[in-house]
TORKOL-265137 format. One record per residue: residue number from 1; x, y, z of N, C-alpha, C in turn; residue in three letters; chain. Coordinates in Angstrom, 2 decimals, always signed. Example, Ala and Ser with C-alpha at 12.3 -4.5 7.8 and 13.67 -1.06 7.14 Angstrom:
<nodes>
> seq | n_X | n_Y | n_Z | ca_X | ca_Y | ca_Z | c_X | c_Y | c_Z | type | mol
> 1 | +13.19 | -5.69 | +7.80 | +12.30 | -4.50 | +7.80 | +13.20 | -3.30 | +7.80 | Ala | A $
> 2 | +12.85 | -2.25 | +7.08 | +13.67 | -1.06 | +7.14 | +12.90 | +0.03 | +7.87 | Ser | A $
</nodes>
This chain:
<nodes>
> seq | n_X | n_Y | n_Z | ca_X | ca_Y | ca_Z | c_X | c_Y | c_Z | type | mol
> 1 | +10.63 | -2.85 | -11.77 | +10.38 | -3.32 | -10.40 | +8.88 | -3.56 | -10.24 | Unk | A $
> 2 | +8.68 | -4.45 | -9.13 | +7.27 | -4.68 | -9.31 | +6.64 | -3.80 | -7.35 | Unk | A $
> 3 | +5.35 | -3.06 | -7.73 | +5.34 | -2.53 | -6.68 | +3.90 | -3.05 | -6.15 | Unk | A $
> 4 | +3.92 | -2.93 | -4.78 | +2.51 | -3.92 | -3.91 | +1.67 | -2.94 | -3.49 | Unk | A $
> 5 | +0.67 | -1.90 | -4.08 | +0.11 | -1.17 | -3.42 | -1.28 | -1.75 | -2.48 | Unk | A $
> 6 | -1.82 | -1.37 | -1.29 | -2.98 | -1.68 | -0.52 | -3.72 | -0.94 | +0.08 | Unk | A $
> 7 | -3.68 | +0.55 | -0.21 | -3.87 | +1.36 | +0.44 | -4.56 | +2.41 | -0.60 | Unk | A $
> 8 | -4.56 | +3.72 | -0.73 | -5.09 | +4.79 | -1.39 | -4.40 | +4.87 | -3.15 | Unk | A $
> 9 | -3.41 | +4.08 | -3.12 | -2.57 | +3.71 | -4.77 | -3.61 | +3.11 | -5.34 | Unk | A $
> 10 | -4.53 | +2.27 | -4.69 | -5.58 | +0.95 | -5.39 | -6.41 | +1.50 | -6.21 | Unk | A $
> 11 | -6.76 | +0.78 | -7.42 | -7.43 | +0.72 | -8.28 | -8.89 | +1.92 | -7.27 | Unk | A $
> 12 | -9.49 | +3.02 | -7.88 | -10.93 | +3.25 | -6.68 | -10.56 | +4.22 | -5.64 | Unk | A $
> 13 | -9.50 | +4.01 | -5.37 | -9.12 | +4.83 | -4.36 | -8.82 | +6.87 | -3.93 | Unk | A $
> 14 | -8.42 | +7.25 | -3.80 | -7.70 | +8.78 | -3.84 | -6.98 | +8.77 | -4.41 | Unk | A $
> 15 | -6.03 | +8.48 | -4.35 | -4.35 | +8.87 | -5.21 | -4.27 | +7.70 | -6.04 | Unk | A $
> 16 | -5.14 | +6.60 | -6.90 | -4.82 | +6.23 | -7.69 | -4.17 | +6.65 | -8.90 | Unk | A $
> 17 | -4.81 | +8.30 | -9.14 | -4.83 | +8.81 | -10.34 | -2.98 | +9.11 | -10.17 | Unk | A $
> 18 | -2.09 | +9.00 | -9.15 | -0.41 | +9.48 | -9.78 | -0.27 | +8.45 | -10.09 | Unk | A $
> 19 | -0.88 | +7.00 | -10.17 | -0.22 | +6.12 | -10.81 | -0.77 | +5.72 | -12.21 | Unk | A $
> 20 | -1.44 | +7.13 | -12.62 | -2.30 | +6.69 | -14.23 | -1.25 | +7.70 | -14.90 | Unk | A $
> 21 | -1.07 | +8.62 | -14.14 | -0.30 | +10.30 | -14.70 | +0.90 | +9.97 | -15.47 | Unk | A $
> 22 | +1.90 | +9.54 | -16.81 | +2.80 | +9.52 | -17.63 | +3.98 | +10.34 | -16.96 | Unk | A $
> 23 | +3.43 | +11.40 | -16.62 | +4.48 | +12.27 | -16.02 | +5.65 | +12.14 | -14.84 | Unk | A $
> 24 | +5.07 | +11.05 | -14.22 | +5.47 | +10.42 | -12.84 | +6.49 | +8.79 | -13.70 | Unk | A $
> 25 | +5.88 | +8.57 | -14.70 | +6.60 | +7.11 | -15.60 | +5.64 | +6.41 | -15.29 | Unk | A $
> 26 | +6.25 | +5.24 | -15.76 | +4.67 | +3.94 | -16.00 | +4.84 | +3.50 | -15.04 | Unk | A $
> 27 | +3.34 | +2.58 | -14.81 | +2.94 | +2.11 | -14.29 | +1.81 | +0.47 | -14.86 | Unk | A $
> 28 | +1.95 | -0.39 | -14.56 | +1.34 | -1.57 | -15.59 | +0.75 | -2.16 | -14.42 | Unk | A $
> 29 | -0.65 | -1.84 | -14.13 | -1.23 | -3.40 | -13.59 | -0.59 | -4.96 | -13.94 | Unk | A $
> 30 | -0.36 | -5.19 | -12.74 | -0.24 | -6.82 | -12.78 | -1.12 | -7.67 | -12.68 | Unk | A $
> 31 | -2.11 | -7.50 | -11.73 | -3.16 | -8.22 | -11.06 | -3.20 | -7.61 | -9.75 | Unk | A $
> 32 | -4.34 | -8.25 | -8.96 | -5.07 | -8.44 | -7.80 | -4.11 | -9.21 | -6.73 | Unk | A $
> 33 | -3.57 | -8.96 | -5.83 | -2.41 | -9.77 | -4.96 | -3.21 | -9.55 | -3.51 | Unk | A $
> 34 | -2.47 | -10.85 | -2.99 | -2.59 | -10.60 | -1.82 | -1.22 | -11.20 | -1.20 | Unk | A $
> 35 | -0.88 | -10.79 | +0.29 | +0.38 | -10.77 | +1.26 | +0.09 | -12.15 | +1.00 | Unk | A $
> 36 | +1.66 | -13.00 | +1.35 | +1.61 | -14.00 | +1.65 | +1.83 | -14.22 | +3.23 | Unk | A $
> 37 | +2.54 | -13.48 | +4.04 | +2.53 | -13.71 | +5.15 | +1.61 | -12.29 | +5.65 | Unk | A $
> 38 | +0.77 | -12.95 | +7.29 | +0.19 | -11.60 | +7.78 | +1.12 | -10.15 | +7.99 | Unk | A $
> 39 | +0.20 | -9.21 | +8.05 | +0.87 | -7.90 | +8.58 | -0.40 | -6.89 | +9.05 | Unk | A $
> 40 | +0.41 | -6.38 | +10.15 | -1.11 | -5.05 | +10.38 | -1.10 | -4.46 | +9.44 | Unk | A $
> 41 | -2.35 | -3.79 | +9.28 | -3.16 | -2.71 | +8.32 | -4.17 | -2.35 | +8.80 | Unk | A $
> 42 | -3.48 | -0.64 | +9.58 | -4.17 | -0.26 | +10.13 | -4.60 | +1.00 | +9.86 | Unk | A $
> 43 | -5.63 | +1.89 | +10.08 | -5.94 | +3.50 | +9.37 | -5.67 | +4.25 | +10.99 | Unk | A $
> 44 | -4.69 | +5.23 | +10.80 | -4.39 | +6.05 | +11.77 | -3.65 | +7.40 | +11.21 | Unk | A $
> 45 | -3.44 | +8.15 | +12.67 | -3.24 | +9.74 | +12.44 | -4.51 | +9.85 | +12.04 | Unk | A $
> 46 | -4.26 | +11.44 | +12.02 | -4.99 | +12.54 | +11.95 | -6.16 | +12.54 | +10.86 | Unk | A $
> 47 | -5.19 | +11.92 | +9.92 | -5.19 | +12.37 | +8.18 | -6.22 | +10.86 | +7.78 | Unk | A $
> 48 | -6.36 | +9.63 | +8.42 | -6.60 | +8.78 | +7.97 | -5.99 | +8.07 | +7.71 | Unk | A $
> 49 | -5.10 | +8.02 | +7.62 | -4.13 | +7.26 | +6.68 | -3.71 | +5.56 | +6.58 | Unk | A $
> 50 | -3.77 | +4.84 | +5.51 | -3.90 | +3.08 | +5.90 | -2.19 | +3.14 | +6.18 | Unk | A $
> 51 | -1.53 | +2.28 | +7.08 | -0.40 | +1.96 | +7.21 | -0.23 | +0.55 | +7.34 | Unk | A $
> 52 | +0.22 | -0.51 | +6.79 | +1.13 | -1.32 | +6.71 | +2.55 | -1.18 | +7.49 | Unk | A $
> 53 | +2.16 | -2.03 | +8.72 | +2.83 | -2.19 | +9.82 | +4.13 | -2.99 | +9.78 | Unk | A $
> 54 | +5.19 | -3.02 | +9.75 | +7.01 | -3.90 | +9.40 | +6.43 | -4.88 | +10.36 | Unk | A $
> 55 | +5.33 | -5.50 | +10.48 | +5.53 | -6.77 | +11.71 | +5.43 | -7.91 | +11.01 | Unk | A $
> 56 | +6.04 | -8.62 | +9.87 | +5.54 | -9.74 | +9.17 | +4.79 | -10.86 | +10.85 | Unk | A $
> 57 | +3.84 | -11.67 | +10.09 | +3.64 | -12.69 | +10.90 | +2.22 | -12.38 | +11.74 | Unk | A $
> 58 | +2.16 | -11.02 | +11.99 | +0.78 | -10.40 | +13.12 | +0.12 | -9.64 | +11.80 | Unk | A $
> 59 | -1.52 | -9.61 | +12.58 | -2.47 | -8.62 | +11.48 | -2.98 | -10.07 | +10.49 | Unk | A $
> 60 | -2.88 | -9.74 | +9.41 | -3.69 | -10.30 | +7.89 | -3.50 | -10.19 | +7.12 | Unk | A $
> 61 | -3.41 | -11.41 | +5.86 | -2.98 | -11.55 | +4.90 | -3.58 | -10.42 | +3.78 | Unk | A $
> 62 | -2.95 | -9.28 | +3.29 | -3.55 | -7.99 | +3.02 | -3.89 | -7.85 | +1.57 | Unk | A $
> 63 | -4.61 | -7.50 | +0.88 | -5.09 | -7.68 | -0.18 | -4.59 | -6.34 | -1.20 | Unk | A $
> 64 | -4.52 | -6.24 | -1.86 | -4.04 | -5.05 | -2.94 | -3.50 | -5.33 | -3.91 | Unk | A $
> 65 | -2.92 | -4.71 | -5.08 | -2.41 | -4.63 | -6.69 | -1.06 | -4.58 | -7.03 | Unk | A $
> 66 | -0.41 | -5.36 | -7.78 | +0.68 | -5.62 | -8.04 | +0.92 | -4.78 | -9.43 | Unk | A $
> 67 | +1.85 | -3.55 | -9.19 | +2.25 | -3.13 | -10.19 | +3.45 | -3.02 | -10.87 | Unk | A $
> 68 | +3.62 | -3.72 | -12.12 | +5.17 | -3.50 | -12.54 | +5.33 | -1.59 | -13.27 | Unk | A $
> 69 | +6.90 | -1.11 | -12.79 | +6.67 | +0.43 | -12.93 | +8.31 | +0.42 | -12.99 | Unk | A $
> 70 | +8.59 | +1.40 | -14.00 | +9.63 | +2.11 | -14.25 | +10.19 | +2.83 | -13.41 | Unk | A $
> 71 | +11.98 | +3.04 | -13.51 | +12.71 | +3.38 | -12.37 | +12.41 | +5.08 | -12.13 | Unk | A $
> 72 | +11.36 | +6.10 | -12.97 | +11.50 | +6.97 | -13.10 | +9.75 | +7.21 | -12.37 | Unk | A $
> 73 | +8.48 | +5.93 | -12.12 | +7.75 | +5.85 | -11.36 | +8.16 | +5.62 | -9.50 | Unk | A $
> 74 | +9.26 | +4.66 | -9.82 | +9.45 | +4.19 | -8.42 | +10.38 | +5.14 | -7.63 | Unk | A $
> 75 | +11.35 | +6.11 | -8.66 | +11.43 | +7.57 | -7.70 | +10.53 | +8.57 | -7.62 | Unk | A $
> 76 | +9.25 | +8.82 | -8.16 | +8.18 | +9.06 | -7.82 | +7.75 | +8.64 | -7.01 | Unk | A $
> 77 | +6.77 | +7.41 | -6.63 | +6.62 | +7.24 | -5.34 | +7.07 | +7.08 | -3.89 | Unk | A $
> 78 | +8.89 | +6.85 | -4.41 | +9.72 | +6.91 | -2.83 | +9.17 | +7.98 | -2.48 | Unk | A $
> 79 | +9.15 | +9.53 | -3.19 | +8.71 | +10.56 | -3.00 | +7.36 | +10.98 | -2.16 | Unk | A $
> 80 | +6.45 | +10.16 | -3.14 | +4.95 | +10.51 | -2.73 | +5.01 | +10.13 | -2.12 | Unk | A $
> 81 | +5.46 | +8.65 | -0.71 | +5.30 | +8.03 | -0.19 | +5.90 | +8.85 | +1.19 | Unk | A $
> 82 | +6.64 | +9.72 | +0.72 | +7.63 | +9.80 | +2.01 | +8.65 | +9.17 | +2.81 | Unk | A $
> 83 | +9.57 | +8.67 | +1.69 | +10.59 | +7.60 | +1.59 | +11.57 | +7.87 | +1.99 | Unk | A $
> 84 | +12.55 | +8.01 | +2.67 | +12.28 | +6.59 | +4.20 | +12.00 | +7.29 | +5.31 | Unk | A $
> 85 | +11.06 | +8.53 | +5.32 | +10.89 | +9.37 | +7.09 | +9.51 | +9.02 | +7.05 | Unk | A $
> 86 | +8.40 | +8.95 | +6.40 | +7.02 | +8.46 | +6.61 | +7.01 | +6.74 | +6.31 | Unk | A $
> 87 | +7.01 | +6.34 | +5.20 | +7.30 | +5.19 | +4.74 | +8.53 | +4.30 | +4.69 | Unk | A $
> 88 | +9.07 | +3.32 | +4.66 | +10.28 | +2.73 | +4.16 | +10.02 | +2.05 | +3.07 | Unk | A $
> 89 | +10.44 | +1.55 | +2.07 | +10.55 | +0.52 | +0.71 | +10.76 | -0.58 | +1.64 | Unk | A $
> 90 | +10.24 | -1.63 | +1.77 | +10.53 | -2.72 | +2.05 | +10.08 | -3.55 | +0.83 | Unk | A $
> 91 | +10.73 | -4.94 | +0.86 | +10.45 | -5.93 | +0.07 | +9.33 | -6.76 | +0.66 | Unk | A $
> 92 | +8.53 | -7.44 | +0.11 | +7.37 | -8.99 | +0.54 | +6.80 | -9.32 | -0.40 | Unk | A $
> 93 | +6.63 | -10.83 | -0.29 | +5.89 | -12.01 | -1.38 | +4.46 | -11.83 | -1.21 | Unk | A $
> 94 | +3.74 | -11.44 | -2.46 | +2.21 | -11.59 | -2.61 | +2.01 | -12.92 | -3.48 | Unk | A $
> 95 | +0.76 | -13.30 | -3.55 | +0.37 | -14.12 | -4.38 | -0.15 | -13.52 | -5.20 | Unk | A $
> 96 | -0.58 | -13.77 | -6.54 | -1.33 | -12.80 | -7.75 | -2.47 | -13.53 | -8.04 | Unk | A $
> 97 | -3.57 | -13.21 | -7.95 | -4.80 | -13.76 | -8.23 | -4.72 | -14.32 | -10.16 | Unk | A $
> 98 | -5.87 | -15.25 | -10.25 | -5.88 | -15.33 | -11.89 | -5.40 | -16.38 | -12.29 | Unk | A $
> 99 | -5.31 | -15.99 | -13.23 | -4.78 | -17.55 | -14.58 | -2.93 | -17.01 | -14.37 | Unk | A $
> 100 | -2.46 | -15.77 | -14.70 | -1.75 | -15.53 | -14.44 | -0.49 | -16.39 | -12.98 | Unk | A $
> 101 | -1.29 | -15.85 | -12.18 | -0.99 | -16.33 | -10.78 | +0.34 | -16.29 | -10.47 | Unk | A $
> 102 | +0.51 | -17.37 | -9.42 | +1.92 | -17.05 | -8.81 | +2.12 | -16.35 | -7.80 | Unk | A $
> 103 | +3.95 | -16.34 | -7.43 | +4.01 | -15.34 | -6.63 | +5.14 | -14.29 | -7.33 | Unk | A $
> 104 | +5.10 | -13.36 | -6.51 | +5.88 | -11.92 | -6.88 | +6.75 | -11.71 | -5.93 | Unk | A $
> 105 | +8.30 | -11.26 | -6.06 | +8.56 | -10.14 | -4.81 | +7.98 | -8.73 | -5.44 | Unk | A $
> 106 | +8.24 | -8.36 | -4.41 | +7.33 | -6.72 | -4.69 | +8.51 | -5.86 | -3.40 | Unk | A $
> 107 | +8.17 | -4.32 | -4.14 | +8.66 | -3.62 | -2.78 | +7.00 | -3.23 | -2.31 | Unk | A $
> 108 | +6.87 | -2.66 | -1.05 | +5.85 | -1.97 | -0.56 | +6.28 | -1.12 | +0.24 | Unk | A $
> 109 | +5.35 | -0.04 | +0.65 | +5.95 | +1.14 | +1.48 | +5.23 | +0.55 | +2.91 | Unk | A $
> 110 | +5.44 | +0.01 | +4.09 | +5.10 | -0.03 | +5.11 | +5.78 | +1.01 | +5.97 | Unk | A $
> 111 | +5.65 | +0.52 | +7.65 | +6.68 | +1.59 | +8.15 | +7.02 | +1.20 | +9.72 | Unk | A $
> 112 | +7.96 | +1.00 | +10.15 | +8.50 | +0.52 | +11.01 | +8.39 | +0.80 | +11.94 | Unk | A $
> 113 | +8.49 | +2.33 | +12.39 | +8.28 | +3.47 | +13.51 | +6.90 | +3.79 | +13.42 | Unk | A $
> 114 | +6.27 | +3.79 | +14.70 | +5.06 | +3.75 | +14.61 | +4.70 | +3.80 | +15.80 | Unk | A $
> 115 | +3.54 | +5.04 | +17.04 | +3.58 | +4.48 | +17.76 | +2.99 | +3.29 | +18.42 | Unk | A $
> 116 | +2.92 | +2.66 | +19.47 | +2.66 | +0.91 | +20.66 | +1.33 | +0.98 | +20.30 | Unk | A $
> 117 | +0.48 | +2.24 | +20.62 | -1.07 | +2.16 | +20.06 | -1.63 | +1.17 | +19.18 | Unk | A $
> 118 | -0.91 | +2.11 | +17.96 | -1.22 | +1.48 | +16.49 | -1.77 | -0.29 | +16.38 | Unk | A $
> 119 | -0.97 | -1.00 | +17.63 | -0.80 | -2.63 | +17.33 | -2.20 | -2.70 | +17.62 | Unk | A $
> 120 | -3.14 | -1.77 | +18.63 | -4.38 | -2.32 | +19.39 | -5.50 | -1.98 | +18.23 | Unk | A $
> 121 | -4.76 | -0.66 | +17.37 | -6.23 | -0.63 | +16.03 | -6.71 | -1.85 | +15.39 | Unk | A $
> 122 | -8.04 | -1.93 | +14.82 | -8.20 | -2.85 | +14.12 | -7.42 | -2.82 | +12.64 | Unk | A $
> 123 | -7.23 | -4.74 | +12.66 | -6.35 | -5.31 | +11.88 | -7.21 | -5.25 | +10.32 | Unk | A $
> 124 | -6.86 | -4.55 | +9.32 | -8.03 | -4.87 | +8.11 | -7.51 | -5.91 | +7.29 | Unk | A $
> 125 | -7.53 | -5.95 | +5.98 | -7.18 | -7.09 | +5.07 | -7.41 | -6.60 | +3.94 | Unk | A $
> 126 | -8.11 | -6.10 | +3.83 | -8.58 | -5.10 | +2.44 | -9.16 | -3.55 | +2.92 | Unk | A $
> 127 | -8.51 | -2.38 | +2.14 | -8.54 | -1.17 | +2.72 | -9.43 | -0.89 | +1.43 | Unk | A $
> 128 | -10.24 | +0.01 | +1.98 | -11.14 | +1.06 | +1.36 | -11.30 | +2.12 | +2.15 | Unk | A $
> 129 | -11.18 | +3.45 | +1.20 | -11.64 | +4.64 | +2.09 | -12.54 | +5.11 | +2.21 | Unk | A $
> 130 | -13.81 | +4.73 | +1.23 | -14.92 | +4.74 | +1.58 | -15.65 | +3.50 | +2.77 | Unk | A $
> 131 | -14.80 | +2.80 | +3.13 | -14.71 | +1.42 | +4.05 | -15.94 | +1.50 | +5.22 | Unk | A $
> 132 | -17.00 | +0.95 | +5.95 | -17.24 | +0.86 | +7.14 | -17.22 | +1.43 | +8.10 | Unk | A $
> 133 | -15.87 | +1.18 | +7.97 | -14.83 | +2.07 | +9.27 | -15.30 | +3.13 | +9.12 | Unk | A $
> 134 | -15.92 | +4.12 | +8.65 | -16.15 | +5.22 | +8.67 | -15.04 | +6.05 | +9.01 | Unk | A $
> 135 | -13.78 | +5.87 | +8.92 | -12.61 | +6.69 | +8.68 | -12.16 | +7.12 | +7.60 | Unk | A $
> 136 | -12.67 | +8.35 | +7.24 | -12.37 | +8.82 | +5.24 | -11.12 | +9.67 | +5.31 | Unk | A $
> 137 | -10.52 | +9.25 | +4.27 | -9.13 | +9.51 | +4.20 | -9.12 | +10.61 | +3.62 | Unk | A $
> 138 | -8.51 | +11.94 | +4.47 | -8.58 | +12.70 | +4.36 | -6.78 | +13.68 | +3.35 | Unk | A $
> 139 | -7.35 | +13.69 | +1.92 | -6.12 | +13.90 | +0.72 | -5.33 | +14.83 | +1.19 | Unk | A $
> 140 | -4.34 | +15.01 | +1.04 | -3.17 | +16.02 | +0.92 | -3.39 | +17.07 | +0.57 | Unk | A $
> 141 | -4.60 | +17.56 | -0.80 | -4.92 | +18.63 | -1.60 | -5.74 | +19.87 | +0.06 | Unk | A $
> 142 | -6.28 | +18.55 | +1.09 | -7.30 | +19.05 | +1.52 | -6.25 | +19.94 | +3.02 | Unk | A $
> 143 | -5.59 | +19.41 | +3.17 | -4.46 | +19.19 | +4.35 | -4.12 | +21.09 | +4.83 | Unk | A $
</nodes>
């Protein structure tokens, strides 16, 4: 399966490292992707956290990594993700940067339930947690 991470999974990020770990199953960079249709991406709660909003069409075309991963990674991350009471698996088309190129379906973890607030945060396009925003995402280890 091929998976769309944009958030703390990314190459740089915090929790990149469960998607380097063998133990969890593979994981294969694809490339550099971005959404083909907009969506919010927004950092909220407590914790920091980037969320990818179920609104195709509103927000920005979102930037992040296309990974192809084994069925024994992708029940790993339903997991890490908090699949389906924090996150849901949804499906969406990225484009893949490169010579490579193209497009992909992908699943991604966005999330549907969310509260009315959330729509008024700012919309990003590319997440970093060391980002601007000065909102640092605060890990699970630390929680």
């Amino acid at each position: 399966a091929h998976v769309f991470v944009y958030g703390t999974l990314k190459t740089g990020q915090p929790n990149h490292r469960v998607l380097l770990d063998g133990a969890h199953g593979r994981a294969t960079l694809r490339g550099r992707a971005r959404t083909l249709e907009p969506y919010p991406l927004v950092i909220a709660g407590e914790h920091n956290i980037p969320w990818l909003l179920q609104l195709p069409g509103h927000g920005r075309c979102v930037a992040g990594e296309v990974y192809a991963v084994d069925e024994q990674m992708l029940r790993f991350l339903d997991e890490f993700e908090g699949c389906p009471d924090m996150y849901q698996r949804t499906r969406l088309t990225v484009a893949v940067e490169g010579p490579a190129g193209g497009t992909v379906q992908c699943f991604a973890y966005s999330t549907a339930t969310y509260p009315p607030e959330w729509l008024q945060l700012p919309h990003l396009d590319d997440y970093d947690s060391q980002g601007e925003h000065g909102l640092r995402y605060n890990p699970r280890e630390n929680r």
